[in-house]
C-alpha positions in Angstrom: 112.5 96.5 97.8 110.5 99.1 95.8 108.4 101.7 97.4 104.2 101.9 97.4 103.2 103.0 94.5 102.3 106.0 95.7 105.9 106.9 97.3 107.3 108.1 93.4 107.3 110.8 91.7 107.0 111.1 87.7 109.9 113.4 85.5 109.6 112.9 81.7 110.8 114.8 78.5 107.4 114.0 76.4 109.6 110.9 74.9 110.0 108.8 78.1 109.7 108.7 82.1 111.0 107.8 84.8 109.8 107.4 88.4 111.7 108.6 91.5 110.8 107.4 94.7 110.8 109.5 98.3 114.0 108.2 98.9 115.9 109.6 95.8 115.9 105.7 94.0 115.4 105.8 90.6 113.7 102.1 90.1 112.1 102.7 86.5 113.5 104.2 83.5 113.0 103.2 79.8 115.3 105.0 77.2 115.0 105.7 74.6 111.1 105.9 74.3 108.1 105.2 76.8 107.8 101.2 75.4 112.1 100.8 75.1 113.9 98.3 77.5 114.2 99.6 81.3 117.3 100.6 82.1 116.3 100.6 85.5 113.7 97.9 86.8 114.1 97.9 90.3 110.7 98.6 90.5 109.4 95.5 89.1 112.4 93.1 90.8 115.2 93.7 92.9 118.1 96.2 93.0 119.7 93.6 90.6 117.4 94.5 88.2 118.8 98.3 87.8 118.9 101.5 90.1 120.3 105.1 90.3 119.8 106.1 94.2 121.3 109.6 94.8 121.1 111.1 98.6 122.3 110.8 102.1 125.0 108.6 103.1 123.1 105.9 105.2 125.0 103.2 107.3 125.6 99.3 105.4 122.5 97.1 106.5 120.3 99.8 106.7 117.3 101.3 104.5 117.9 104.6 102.9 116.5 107.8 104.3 113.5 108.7 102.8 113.2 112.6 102.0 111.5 114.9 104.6 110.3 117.6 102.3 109.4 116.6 98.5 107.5 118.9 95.8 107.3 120.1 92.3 109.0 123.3 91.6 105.5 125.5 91.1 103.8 124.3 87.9 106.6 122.1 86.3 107.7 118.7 86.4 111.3 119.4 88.0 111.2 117.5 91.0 112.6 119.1 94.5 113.6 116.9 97.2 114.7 117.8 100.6 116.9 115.6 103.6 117.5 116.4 106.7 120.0 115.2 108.7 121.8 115.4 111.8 124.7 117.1 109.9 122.8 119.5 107.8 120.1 120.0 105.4 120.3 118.7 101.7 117.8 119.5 98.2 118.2 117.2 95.4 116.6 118.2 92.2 115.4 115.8 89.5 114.2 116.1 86.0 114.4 115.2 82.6 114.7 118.2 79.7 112.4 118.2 76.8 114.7 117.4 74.4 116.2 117.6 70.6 118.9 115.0 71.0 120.1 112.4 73.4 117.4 111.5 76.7 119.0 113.0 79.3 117.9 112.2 83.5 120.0 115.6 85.3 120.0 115.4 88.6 121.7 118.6 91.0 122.8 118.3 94.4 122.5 121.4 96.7 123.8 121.8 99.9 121.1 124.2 102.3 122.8 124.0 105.7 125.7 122.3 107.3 128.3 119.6 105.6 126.2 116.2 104.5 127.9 113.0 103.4 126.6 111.9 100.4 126.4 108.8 98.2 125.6 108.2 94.1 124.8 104.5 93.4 123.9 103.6 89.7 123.3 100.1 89.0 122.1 100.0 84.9 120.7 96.6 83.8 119.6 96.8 80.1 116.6 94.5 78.9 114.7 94.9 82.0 117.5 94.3 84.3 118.6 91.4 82.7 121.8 92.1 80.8 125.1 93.3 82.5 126.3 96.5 80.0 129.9 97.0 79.7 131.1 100.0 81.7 134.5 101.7 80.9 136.0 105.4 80.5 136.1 107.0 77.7 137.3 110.4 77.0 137.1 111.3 81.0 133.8 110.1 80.8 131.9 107.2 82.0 129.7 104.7 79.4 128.1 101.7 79.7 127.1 99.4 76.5 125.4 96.5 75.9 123.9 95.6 72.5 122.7 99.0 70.4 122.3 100.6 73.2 125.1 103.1 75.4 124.1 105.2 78.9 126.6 108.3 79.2 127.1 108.9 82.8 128.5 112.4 83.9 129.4 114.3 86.8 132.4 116.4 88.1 132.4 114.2 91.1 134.7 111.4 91.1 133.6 108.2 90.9 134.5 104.4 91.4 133.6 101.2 90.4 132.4 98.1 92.7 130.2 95.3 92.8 129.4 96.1 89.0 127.9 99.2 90.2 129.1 103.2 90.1 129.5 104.8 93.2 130.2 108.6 94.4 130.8 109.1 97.8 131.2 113.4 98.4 130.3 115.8 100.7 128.1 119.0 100.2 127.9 122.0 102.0 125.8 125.5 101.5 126.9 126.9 98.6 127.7 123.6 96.6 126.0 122.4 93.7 127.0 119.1 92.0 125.5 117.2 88.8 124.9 114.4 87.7 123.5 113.5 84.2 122.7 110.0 82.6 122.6 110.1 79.1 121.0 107.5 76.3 122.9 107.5 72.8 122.8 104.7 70.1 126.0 102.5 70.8 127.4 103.0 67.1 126.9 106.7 67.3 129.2 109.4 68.1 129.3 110.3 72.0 126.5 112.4 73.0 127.1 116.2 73.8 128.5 116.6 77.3 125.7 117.8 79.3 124.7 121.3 80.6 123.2 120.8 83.8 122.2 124.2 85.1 121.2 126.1 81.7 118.8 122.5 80.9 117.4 123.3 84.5 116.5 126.5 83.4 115.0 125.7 80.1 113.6 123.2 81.5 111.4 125.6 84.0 111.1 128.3 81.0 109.5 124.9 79.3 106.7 124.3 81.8 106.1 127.5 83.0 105.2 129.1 78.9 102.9 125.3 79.0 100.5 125.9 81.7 100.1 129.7 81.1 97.8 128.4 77.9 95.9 127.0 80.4 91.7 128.3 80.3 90.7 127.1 83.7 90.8 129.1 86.5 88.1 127.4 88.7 88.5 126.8 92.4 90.1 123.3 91.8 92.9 125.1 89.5 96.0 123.0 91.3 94.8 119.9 91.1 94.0 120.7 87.1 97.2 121.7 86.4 99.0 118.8 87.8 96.9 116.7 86.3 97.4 118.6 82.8 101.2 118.4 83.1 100.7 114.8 84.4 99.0 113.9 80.5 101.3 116.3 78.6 104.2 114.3 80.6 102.4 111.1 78.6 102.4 112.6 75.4 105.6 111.7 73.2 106.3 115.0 71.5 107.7 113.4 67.8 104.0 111.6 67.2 101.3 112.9 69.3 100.8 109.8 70.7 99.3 109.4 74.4 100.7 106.4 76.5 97.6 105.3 79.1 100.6 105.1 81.7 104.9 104.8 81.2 104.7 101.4 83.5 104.0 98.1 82.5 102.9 95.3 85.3 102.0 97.5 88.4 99.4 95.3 90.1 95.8 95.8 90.0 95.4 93.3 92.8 98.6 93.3 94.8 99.9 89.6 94.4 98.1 88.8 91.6 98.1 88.3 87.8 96.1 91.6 86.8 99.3 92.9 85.4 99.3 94.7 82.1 101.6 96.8 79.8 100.1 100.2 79.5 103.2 102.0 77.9 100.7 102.3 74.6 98.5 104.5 72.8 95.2 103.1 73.6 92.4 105.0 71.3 89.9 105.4 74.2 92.5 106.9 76.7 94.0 109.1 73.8 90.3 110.6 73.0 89.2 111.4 76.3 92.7 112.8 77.4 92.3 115.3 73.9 88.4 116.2 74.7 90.1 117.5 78.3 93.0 119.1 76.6 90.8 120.9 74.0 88.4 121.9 76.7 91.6 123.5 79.1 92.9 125.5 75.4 95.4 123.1 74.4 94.4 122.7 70.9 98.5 121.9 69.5 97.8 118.6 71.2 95.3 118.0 70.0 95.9 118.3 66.5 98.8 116.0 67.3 96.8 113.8 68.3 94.1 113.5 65.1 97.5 113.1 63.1 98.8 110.6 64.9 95.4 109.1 64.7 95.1 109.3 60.9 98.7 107.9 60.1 97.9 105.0 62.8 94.5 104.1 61.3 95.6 105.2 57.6 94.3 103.3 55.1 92.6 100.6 56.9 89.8 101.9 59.2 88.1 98.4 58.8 90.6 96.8 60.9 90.8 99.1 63.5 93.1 98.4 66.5 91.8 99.6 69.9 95.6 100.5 70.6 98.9 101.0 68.9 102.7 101.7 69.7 103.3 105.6 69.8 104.4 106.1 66.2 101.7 103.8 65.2 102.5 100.2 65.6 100.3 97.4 64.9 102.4 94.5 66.8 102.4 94.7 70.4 102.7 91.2 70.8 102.4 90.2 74.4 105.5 88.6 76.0 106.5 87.7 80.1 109.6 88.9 81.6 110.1 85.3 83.7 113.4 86.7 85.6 111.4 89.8 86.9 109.8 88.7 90.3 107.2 91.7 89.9 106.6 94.5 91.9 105.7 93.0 95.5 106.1 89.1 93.2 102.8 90.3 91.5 104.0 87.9 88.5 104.1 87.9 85.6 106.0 90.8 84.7 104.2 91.4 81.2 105.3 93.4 78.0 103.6 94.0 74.9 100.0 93.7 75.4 97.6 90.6 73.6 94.4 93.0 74.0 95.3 94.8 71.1 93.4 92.8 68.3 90.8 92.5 70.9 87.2 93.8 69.0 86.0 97.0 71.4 83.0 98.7 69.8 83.3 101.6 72.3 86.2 102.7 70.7 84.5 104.0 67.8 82.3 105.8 69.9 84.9 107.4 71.8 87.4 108.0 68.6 84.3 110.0 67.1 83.0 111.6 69.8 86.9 112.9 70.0 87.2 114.1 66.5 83.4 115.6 66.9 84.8 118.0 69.8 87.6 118.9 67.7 85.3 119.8 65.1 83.2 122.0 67.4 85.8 124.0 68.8 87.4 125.1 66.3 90.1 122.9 65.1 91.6 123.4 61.7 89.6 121.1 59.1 90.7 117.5 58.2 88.9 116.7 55.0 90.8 112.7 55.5 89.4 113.3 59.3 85.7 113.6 58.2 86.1 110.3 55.7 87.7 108.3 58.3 84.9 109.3 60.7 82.3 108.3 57.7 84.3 105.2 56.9 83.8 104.3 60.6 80.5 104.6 60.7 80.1 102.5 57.6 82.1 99.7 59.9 79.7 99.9 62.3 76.4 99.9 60.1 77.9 95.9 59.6 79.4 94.8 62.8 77.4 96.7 65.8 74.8 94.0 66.9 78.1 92.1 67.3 79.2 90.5 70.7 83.0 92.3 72.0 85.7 91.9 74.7 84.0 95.6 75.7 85.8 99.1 77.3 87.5 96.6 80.2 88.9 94.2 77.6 88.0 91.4 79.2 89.7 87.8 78.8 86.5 85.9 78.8 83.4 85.2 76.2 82.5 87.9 74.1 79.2 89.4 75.4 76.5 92.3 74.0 78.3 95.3 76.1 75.3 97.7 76.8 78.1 100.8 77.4 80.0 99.2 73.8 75.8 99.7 71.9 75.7 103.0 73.9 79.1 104.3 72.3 78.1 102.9 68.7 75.0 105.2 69.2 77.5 108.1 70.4 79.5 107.1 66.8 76.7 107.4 64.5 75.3 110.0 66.8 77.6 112.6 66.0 78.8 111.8 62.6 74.9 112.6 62.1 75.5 116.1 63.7 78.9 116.2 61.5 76.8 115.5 57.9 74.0 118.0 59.5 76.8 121.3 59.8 77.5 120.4 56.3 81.1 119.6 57.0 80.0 115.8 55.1 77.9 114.1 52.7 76.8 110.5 53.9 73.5 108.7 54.2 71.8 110.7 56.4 68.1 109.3 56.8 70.0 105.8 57.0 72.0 106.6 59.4 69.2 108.7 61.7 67.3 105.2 61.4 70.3 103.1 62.4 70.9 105.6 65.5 67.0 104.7 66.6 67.5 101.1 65.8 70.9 100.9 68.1 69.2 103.2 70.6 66.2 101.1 70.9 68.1 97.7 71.3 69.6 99.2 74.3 67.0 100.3 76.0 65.3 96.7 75.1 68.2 94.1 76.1 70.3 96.2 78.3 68.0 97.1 80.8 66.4 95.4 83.7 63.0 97.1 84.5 62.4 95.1 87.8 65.7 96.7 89.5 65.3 99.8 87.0 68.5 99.5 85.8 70.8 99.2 82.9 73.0 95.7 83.1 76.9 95.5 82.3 75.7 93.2 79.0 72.5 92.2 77.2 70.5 89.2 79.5 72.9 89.5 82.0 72.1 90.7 85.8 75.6 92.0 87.0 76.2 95.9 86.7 78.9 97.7 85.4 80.2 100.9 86.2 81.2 101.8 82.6 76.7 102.7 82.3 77.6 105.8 84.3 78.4 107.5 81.0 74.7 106.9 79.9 73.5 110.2 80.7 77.2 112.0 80.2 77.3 111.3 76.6 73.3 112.1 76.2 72.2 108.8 75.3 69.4 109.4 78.0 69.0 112.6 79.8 70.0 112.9 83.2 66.6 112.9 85.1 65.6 109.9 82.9 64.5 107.2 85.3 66.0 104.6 84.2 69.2 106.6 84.5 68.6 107.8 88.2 68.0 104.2 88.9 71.3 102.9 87.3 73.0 105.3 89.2 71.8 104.2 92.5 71.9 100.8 91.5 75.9 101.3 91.3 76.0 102.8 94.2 74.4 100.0 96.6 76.1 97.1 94.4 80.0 98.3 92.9 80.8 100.9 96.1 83.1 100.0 98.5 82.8 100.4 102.2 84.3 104.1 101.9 82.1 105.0 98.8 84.5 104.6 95.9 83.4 102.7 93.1 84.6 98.8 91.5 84.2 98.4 87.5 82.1 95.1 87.8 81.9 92.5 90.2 84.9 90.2 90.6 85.1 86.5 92.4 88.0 86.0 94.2 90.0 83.3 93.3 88.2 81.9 90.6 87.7 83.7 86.8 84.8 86.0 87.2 83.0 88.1 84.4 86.2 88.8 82.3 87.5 86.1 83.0 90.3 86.2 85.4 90.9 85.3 89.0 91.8 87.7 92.0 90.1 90.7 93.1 91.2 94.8 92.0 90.6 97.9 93.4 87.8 100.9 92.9 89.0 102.1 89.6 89.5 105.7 90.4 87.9 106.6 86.9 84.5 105.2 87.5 84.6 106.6 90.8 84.8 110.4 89.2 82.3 109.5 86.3 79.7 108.8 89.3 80.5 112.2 91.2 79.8 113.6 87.6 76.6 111.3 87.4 75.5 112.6 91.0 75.9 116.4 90.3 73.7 115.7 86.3 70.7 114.1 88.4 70.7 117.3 91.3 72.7 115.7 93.9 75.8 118.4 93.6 76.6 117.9 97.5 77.2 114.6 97.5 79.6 114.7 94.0 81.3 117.3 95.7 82.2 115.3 98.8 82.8 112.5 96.5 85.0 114.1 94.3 87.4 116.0 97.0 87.2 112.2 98.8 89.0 111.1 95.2 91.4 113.8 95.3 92.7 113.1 98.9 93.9 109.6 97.4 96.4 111.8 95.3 99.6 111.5 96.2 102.0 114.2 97.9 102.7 115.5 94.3 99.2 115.3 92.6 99.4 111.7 91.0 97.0 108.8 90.8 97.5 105.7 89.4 95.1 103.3 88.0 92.8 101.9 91.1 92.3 102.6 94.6 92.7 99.2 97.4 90.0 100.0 100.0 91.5 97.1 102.1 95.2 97.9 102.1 94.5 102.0 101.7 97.2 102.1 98.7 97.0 102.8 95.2 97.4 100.2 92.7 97.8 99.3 89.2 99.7 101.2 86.6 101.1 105.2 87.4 100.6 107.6 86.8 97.5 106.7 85.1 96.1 108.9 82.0 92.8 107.3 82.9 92.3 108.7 86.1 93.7 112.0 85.7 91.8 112.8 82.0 88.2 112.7 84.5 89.5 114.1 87.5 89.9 117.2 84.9 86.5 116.6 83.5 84.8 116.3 87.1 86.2 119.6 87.9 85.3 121.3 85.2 81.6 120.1 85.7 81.2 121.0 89.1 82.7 124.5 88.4 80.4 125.4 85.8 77.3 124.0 88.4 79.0 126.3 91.4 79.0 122.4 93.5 82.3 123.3 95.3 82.7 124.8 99.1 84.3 127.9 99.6 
């Protein structure tokens, strides 16, 4: 059985990831790229379905120890985990080296005190745990085949084969250090290199540690920062620029349920937001990365804009179920691909602009085919904005008037207005100041309810929406704005949850509610930061402080959040790590640093 979401830890290369849980399990792994078939899918099954389980030796019939001590090694993503046991003290350390050539998962074994009997177990199931490879020696080292793909497995400890799984049973005392190194290669390729365990640890380290030192914040919230940093540089795969929302696919938003979606793609609104905190911390390389990747995905064909694409760029992501994966705790189905990508999302042009705005302002290097794409968006949206969408939450239901999908067209023309204005751009500028009213003032028309003074999740409708919170972030309405104040308080009586975290919209049990689906989800941990961002804009710094250092207790042991937050079973939920929650925890902290709304 897989652990809580919340018992793994994330190591990547900036290509792929996998997830470790507390007690040394690998159950997710996808080689050779974030969206490639899992090698390991434990995590989403059985241990039929793929594992690589390195630690204590634990008696048969018995669950294995879970580590006593786990952390990052200071500001990396090389994992450190610690067991004791009766017979001594053990340290395992996991990562994964950025990398040139062949994916490579290293792990060491360290003996700290006394003699500890240990055990390997690799179980590899290719195609999401459901094809057998074929395992054999060759050249004194272990491989394992099945189709195009091979997994190089080596290690100076020997190692035996049952039960169509690898074992190593060894012993390791102070002074020992063993390795063990997985390694993906094309099956009609050459071998890969043999592996170098101890000088990839150290590059590895020399890696991170030359990363965060380009890091501009220094506030009082600078750990949780950092991780968080390294958490979306960890989702960034390094040959495109390309930002996965999460490296998981069909982590439950409602534990049970059928809220499970793919997320091992570049969604546009993720990627923008993750490069406005990146640019705003002084990582500008990613974000030119980024506004590449963006112009080869959208090249040519801005008028058909997806709101997501594969990590090189793909257009297909069609949407398939795994029917032999039970799901992780049988939250079926088990879904790759994902169907919402030719969903219409007029937020995303908001966000996409807003994106290539901030880069504009601080400094990036001028795109001259950036500026056209943002005019030729713009132009799209002059058509098609007093259109109904499937809105920021992709909903499954009737497309509605979104107000927060009007709000970001206004953001869109908005700033491409500022962009003409700085002379960076010729386009239709009185035009485009009288479309920015027109959208403005249809908003503030249809999308707001003046008997409960608020804003409403679509035009007509009565039911909130947490996604309004950006109202006043973006500047659509400044913060001491009434009908902003109101919509903030609004969200608080009607999405909060009994400990003060904050639901997207409302949701109906078990039948299909607003967007469509059945089942219930969590606070979504985003919305919950926007409205500690909301509460410090409108004077009330205290109570986003509290509220923010609430969110960031829900962090795991190592820093990470996934998607959502389950007030009635206290776990995390939905995909993880989660780009989404981690982008605003960055920009939360940067707000209430510059306000001085922190204790101590």
């Amino acid at each position: 059985m897989a652990g809580r979401i919340e018992d793994y830890a994330l190591i990547g290369d900036m290509q792929t990831a996998a997830l470790v849980c507390r007690d040394g399990t690998v159950d997710w792994l996808c080689l050779p790229r974030f969206d490639s078939h899992a090698i390991f899918a434990g995590l989403l099954g059985t241990e039929e379905h793929g594992f690589w389980r390195l630690g204590p030796a634990f008696p048969e019939g018995t669950r294995p120890p879970t580590a006593n001590r786990r952390s990052y090694r200071g500001d990396s993503l090389i994992l450190e985990s610690e067991w004791d046991t009766p017979r001594g003290t053990v340290r395992v350390t996991d990562f994964m080296p950025p990398r040139d050539g062949a994916p490579q998962l290293i792990r060491i074994v360290e003996g700290v005190t006394g003699r500890v009997p240990m055990r390997s177990e690799l179980r590899m199931r290719f195609s999401y745990g459901r094809v057998v490879p074929w395992v054999h020696r060759q050249d004194e080292r272990t491989v394992a085949v099945a189709g195009p793909d091979s997994v190089w497995f080596d290690t100076s400890v020997e190692t035996y084969g049952e039960s169509l799984t690898t074992y190593a049973d060894f012993t390791v005392a102070p002074g020992d250090r063993f390795a063990f190194t997985i390694s993906w290669q094309p099956s009609h390729k050459e071998p890969p290199p043999l592996p170098e365990p101890e000088q990839s640890l150290e590059a590895t380290e020399d890696f991170w540690r030359e990363w965060v030192g380009h890091c501009t914040y220094h506030g009082p919230y600078r750990e949780a920062v950092i991780r968080s940093l390294i958490t979306l540089k960890a989702l960034t795969y390094a040959p495109t620029g390309g930002i996965v929302a999460a490296p998981t696919t069909s982590l439950p938003e409602d534990i049970g349920g059928v809220r499970n979606w793919d997320y091992r793609y570049t969604w546009l609104r993720d990627a923008a937001i993750t490069l406005s905190s990146l640019l705003r911390t002084g990582y500008r390389e990613e974000a030119r990365a980024w506004r590449e990747w963006l112009l080869r995905a959208v090249a040519g064909d801005p008028d058909n804009l997806q709101i997501m694409y594969g990590i090189a760029g793909e257009r297909e992501l069609g949407e398939a179920e795994l029917d032999w994966l039970p799901g992780y705790e049988n939250s079926a189905p088990v879904r790759v691909g994902n169907g919402a990508a030719h969903q219409l999302q007029l937020d995303v042009y908001g966000e996409v602009t807003e994106a290539l705005h901030l880069g504009h302002m601080t400094g990036l290097a001028r795109n001259d085919y950036a500026s056209l794409l943002q005019l030729k968006l713009i132009r799209y949206l002059e058509k098609h904005w007093q259109e109904p969408d499937e809105g920021i939450w992709e909903v499954r239901g009737p497309r509605r008037h979104f107000v927060h999908s009007k709000v970001m067209a206004w953001v869109a023309v908005d700033r491409t207005i500022k962009l003409i204005e700085s002379g960076d751009a010729d386009g239709p500028l009185e035009r485009w100041k009288e479309l920015r009213d027109d959208i403005h003032r249809d908003v503030c028309e249809k999308g707001y309810d003046k008997e409960r003074n608020t804003f409403t999740q679509s035009y007509g409708s009565k039911e909130l929406d947490a996604s309004l919170l950006i109202i006043p972030q973006v500047g659509f309405l400044p913060p001491d704005d009434k009908r902003v104040i109101g919509t903030v308080e609004a969200i608080q009586r009607e999405l909060s949850t009994p400990d003060g975290f904050i639901l997207r919209y409302p949701t109906d049990g078990e039948h299909a509610g607003v967007d469509g689906l059945p089942g219930d989800e969590g606070a979504f941990l985003a919305c919950s930061f926007w409205m500690a961002d909301d509460l410090a804009m409108i004077g009330r710094v205290d109570e986003a402080r509290k509220l923010f250092e609430k969110l960031l207790s829900l962090r795991n042991d190592l820093g990470l959040l996934a998607e959502e937050w389950d007030p009635r079973l206290q776990r995390q939920v939905g995909n993880f790590p989660q780009a989404f929650s981690h982008v605003p925890l960055i920009d939360t902290a940067l707000r209430l640093t510059a306000s001085g709304a922190y204790g101590g």
